[in-house]
N, C-alpha and C positions, 0 to 999 in steps of 0.2 A: 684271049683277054677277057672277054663276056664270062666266057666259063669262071674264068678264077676269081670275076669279081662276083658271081654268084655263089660259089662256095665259101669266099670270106662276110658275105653277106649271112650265110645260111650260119658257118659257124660263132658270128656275132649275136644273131639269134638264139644260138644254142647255150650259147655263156652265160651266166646268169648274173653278173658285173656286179660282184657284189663291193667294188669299189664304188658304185653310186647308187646302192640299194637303200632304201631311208627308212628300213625296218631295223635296223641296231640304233638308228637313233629313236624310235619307236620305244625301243627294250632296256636302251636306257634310264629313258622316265618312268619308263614300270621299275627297272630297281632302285631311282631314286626314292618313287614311292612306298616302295617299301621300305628302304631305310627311314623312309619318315614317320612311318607307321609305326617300327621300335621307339625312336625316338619318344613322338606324343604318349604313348603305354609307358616306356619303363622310367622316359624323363622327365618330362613334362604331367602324367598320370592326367591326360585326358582321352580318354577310351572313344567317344564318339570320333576325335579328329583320327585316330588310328584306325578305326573301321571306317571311316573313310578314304584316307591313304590306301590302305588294302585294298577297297574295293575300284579304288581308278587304279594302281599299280600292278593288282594280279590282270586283270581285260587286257591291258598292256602292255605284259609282259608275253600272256598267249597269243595276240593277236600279233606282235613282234615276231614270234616263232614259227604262226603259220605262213604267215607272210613271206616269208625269210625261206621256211620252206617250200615252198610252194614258187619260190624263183627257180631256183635248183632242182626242181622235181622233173625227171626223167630226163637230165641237161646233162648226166655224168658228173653231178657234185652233188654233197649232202653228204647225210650219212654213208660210211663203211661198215661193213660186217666186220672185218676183220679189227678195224679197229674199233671198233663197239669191244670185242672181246678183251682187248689190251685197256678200254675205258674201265669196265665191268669186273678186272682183276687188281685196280686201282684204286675201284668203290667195294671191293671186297677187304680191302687193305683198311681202310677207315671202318668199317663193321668192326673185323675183327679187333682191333686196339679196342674200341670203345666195350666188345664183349673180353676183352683181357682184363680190362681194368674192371669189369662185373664182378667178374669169376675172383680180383683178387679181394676185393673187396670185399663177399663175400662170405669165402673159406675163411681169412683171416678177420672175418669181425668175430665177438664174444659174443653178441646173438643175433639171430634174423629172425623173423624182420625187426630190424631198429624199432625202440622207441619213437611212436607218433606215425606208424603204418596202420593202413586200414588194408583187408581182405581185397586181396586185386580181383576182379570176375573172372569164372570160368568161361562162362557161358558163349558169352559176346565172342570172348576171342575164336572159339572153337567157332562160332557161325559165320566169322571173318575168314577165317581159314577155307570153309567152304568157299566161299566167294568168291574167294582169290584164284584157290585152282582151278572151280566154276571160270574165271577169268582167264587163266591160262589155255584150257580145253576151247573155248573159243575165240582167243587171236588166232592159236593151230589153225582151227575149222577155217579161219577167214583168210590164210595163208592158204589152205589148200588152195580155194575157191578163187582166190586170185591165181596162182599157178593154172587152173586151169582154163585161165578168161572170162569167169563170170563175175565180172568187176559187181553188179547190184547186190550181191551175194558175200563178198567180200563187205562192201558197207553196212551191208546188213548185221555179219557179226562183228565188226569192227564198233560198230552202235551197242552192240548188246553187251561185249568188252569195255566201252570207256562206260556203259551204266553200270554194271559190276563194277566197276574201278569207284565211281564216285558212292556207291554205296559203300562199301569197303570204307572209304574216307567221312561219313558220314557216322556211321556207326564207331568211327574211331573218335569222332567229335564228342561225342555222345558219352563214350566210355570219360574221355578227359573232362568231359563236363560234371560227371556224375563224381566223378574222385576229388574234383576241385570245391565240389560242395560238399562235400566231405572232410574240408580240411587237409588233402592229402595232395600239393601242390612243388613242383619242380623244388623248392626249397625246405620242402617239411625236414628230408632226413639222407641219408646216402643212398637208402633203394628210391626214392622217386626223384630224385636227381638222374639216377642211372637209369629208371624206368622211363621218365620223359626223354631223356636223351637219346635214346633207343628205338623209342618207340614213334618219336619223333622225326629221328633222321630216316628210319623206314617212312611215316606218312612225307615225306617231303621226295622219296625218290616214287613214289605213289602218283605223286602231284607232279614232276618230269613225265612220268611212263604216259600219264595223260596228257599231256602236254603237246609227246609227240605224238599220240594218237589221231588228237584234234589236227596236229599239223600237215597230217597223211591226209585227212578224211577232207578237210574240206576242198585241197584238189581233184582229190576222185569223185566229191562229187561234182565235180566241170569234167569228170571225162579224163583224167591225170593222174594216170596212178601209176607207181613206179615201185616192181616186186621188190628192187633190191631193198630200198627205203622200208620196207611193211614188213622184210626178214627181220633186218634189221631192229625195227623197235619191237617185236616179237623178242628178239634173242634178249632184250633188255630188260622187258615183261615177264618172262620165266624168270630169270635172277631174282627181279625186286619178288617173285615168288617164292623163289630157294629160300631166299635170305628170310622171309619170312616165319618158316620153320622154325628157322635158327631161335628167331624173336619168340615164339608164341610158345616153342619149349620151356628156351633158357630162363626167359622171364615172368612168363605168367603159372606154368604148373613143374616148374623146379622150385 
């Protein structure tokens, strides 16, 4: 009797009950905040209240995530590999359509670029590029190094992967800032519609990939690290790489 009430003891511990977990209510008010943050910008056109929304609704929404992760973390729930793969051929599916509709767009206009384009940069993208597989070459490195139990080692590149990540996002601020003073903004003409949208929905799976990075790292550093969780967002970090490719081809030197 002792025995079995200490194993349903241990396996209550192990569960990570996320029926009374109050980090989705957490992650909630982070995407309230952000729908409110559209709002004030596109309806209302006050820009401070929206960079305000944003900046209580994104803390929010990651601290929602790691939290949430970090219940789950080496309990047998969380992410799958496996189906990270069947997620990752589903966000392949929304890439592709949005790069269908490029390509027709394109071929079938009577010239490119549209009237009211500016010169997209070479430059920037090609150093983002760097970056990126810079980024990829060390989540590997920090996958090995968890494989072989030197969890410090692992955080270490795991650090040096989400700082490549936010530069990468930084410099793509940068690019969008530089074309919006330019005149050259989501509504100017059919390529920067397609161009924001593109380039867009790549920085926003940018901003997941980091997401879950943070949500790995801040258990391991309490000592909680769980290899299958750190394949796992690895497998999803080379994608938002691939996929990248695809973007820095099609769109900026085609």
């Amino acid at each position: 009797m002792a025995h079995e009430q200490a194993h349903a003891a241990h396996d209550d511990h192990a569960h990570a009950h996320w029926d009374t977990s109050i980090w989705p209510f957490v992650i909630s008010f982070g995407i309230l905040a952000l729908a409110l943050a559209f709002s004030f910008h596109y309806v209302y056109h006050k820009p401070f209240a929206a960079v305000l929304s944003l900046g209580i609704g994104i803390p929010l929404i990651l601290a929602g995530i790691a939290g949430w992760t970090s219940e789950a973390m080496g309990k047998g729930e969380g992410l799958s590999f496996g189906a990270m793969g069947w997620f990752i051929l589903a966000e392949a599916m929304i890439f592709l359509s949005l790069f269908a509709a490029y390509w027709y767009l394109r071929l079938n206009a009577p010239v490119w670029p549209p009237a009211g384009s500016v010169p997209l940069p070479k430059l920037i993208p090609a150093m983002m590029t760097v970056i990126l597989v810079a980024s990829s070459l060390t989540i590997h490195r920090a996958e090995d190094l968890l494989h072989v139990g030197d969890r410090s080692g692992y955080i270490r590149w795991l650090l040096a992967t989400i700082v490549l990540g936010f530069c990468f996002l930084g410099m793509s601020g940068y690019e969008w800032s530089h074309l919006m003073h330019e005149g050259f903004n989501i509504g100017t003409n059919v390529q920067s519609t397609i161009f924001f949208c593109i380039t867009g929905l790549h920085g926003s799976h940018v901003v997941v990939g980091l997401a879950i990075f943070i949500a790995g790292l801040l258990p391991a550093l309490r000592g909680n690290v769980d290899e299958g969780f750190a394949r796992t967002a690895g497998l999803y970090w080379h994608f938002v790489d691939i996929i990248w490719f695809f973007v820095v081809s099609q769109v900026y030197y085609w």
